[in-house]
C-alpha positions, 0 to 999 in steps of 0.5 A: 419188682419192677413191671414193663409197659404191656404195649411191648409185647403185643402182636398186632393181632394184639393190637387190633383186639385192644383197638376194638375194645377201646372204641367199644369202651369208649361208646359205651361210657360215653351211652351210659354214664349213670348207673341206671343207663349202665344196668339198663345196657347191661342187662339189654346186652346179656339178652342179646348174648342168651341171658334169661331174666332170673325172675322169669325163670323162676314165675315158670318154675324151671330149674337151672342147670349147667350152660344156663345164663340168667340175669337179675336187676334191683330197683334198676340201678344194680344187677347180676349176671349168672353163667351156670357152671357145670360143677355144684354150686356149693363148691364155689362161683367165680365171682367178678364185682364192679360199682357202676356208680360215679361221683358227680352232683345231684339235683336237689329235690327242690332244685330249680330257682331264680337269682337275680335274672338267672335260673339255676338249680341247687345241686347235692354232690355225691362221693369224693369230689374236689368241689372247684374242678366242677366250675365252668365245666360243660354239664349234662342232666342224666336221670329219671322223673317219676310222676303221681300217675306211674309214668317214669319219663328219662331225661338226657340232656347236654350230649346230642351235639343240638342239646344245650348244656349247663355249668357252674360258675366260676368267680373271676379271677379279677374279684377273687383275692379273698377266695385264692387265700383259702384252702382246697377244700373251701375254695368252692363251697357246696352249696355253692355248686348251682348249675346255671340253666337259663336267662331268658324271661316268660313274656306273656301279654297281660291279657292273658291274665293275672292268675286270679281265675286260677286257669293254668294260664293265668298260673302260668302268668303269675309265675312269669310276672314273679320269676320270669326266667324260671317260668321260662325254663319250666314252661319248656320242661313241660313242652319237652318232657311233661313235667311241671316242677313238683314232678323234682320231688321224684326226680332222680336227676345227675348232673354229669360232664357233658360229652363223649370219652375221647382218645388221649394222647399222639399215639391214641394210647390212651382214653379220657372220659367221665366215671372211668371209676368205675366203669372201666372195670365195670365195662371189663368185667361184663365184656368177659362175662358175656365172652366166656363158654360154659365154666367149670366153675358158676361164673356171676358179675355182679354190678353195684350201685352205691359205692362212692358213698360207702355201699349203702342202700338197697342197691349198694353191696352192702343189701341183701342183693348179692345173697338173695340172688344167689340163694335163688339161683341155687334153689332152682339148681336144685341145691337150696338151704341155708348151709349150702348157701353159705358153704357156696359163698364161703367157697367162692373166688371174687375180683373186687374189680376197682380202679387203682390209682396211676403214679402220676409224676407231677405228684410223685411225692404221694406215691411209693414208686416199688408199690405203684401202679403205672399206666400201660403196664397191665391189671392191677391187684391191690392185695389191701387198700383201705387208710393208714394203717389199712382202715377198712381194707379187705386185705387178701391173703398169701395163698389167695394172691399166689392162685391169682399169680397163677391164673395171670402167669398161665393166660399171658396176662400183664399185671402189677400190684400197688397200693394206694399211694404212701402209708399216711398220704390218704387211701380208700376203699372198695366193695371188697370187705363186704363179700368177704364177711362170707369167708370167700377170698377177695382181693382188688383189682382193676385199671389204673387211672389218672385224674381219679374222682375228676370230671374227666379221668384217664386210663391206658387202652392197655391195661383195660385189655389187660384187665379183660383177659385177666377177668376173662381167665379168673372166669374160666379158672376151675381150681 
């Protein structure tokens, strides 16, 4: 079926809802572009909007009932925000599931060396990257340090316009026949992905000493006599932050594309901006959250870490999170037990909210046109996704697809449904096979993007209005 660009039927007080979305997305994305930044906002926005810490709540043994809003976090990297509804729990949440992770490099544990006058630091990617779109690009450093004595000191470095930033390398076209001749994948190795960060040598007078009677300056000194760059670069890390460089080995540092999202396009019509996947649904998903009135149905968003590396991990959807969390709701809702938790699950509704992929004619040939994805014709729904023959998909059902028709059709909703590109051309995955072991309907759904898994991505300020009120009305759905 073929789908209209959404821009055609918008008001103009449409258009000034879709403006103020926008800009907020765009300052949003722009502030928190890892995952601990994104729960961290989060959780500091559902306070403002009367959100109670769950673990609070249940030190001080209240109950939960009917308007209450609580949120709770993991390890600071994951959270759930839950607005208590006025039905029983066990007839069922709506639920609306986003990842805040992106794909990007990470610091090694022992990253910083010197090379030949240069410091650098060894770097580890993470998700599904083209390893040669991250050469000669402006980096930032985003991240924590923790030290032996409890202190976790941020780090944000190379996105105030005073900040220095980084890059990797690239080799010069002049010297580069034997590297043109490779393939995609082996034109930039892995570990070849070390972020240039510094030049400038250690000078320190003789005097001072040798490091022979082991004061911190005479260290200090025999580091710079041996890697005068990299004592360089550490001498300013302990100036600025307080760290010494065995404070890596639990540092938690992400190398990410420097600057803030911006306006595409003549018209404005469109965003470009680092981690759109999936912060662009993410940032969807919680604005609705925190915009409804009390539901008929619980209504919870639930905010992942993780999943460009297939989940994993205590903060990843595949943890216990997820059910322990609504577990824990339901005993202070007065409806604890294992089967009343399980019918509650099995009961829910949930919107995987992940980006689709936008047919992009200068790669048509991946994609299926009637089964595409376009830029601007509102939310997508993926009813599968998955490789090939569907590998590792969700796969929604009939019924579950004609309620979302509904729900959409009924609140004005522009959206299309796609897939991701043709049958053997690749594919992907999402959180939603994960929630859907508990018996409860899912099915994807989300903005679409150009340039996806690149350092900068692109999406249509129409479908991620599109994409709020869709969620907005999945929230307030009671059938």
């Amino acid at each position: 079926m073929d789908t209209e660009s959404a821009w055609k039927s918008y008001t103009d007080e449409d258009l000034a809802a879709l403006e103020k979305l926008a800009g907020d997305y765009i300052d949003y994305i722009s502030e928190n572009k890892i995952e601990r930044e994104f729960a961290r906002a989060a959780i500091r926005d559902a306070e403002a909007a009367g959100y109670e810490s769950l673990a609070s709540v249940y030190r001080e043994g209240r109950g939960l009932k009917a308007g209450d809003k609580v949120y709770a976090q993991i390890h600071g990297k994951a959270a759930i925000l839950a607005h208590i509804g006025r039905r029983p729990l066990e007839q069922g949440m709506n639920i609306l599931g986003a990842h805040i992770d992106s794909p990007r490099l990470d610091l090694k544990q022992n990253p910083l060396f010197e090379a030949n006058g240069q410091a650098r630091l060894d770097t580890h990617y993470y998700g599904g990257i083209k390893k040669y779109q991250w050469v000669t690009v402006p980096l930032a450093l985003h991240g924590v340090v923790a030290k032996k004595d409890g202190t976790v000191v941020d780090v944000v470095i190379g996105e105030d316009e005073s900040d220095p930033v980084f890059c990797v390398t690239d080799l010069l076209i002049h010297l580069a026949s034997a590297q043109m001749g490779k393939n995609g994948s082996e034109v930039v190795e892995g570990e070849d992905l070390d972020v240039l960060a510094g030049n400038r040598p250690l000078v320190i007078e003789a005097a001072q000493g040798d490091g022979a009677d082991g004061t911190d300056a005479s260290k200090e000194a025999a580091k710079a006599e041996k890697e005068p760059v990299k004592a360089f670069a550490l001498r300013l890390l302990g100036e600025k932050y307080g760290i010494e460089e065995a404070d890596f080995l639990s540092a938690e540092i992400e190398v990410v594309p420097a600057g803030r999202a911006r306006e595409l396009g003549f018209d404005r019509s469109m965003i470009i901006g680092y981690g759109q996947d999936d912060s662009a649904c993410a940032y969807t998903s919680l604005a609705a959250q925190l915009a409804i009135d009390t539901p008929e149905r619980t209504a919870l968003c639930v905010l992942v870490d993780k999943e460009e590396i297939g989940s994993v991990g205590a903060t990843g959807m595949a943890s216990q999170f997820f059910e322990n969390v609504v577990a824990e709701i339901m005993e202070l809702a007065g409806e604890s037990g294992d089967i009343r938790l399980r019918h509650a699950l099995a009961a829910s509704s949930m919107l995987s909210s992940d980006v689709s992929a936008a047919f992009d004619p200068a790669y048509a040939s991946v994609f299926e046109a009637k089964n595409a994805a376009f830029l601007g014709h509102g939310l997508v729904f993926n009813k599968y996704t998955g490789a090939r023959g569907k590998s590792g998909s969700n796969d929604a059902s009939a019924e579950f697809v004609a309620a979302i028709r509904r729900i959409m059709d009924d609140a004005g909703v522009a959206f299309q449904t796609a897939e991701l590109g043709k049958v053997d051309a690749g594919g992907g995955g999402t959180i939603a096979y994960l929630p859907a072991r508990y018996g409860m309907n899912v099915i994807d759904s989300g903005v679409a993007v150009l340039s996806m898994h690149s350092p900068w991505e692109v999406t249509s300020k129409a479908d991620l209005y599109e994409a709020y009120k869709g969620y907005v009305a999945f929230l307030e759905n009671d059938r």
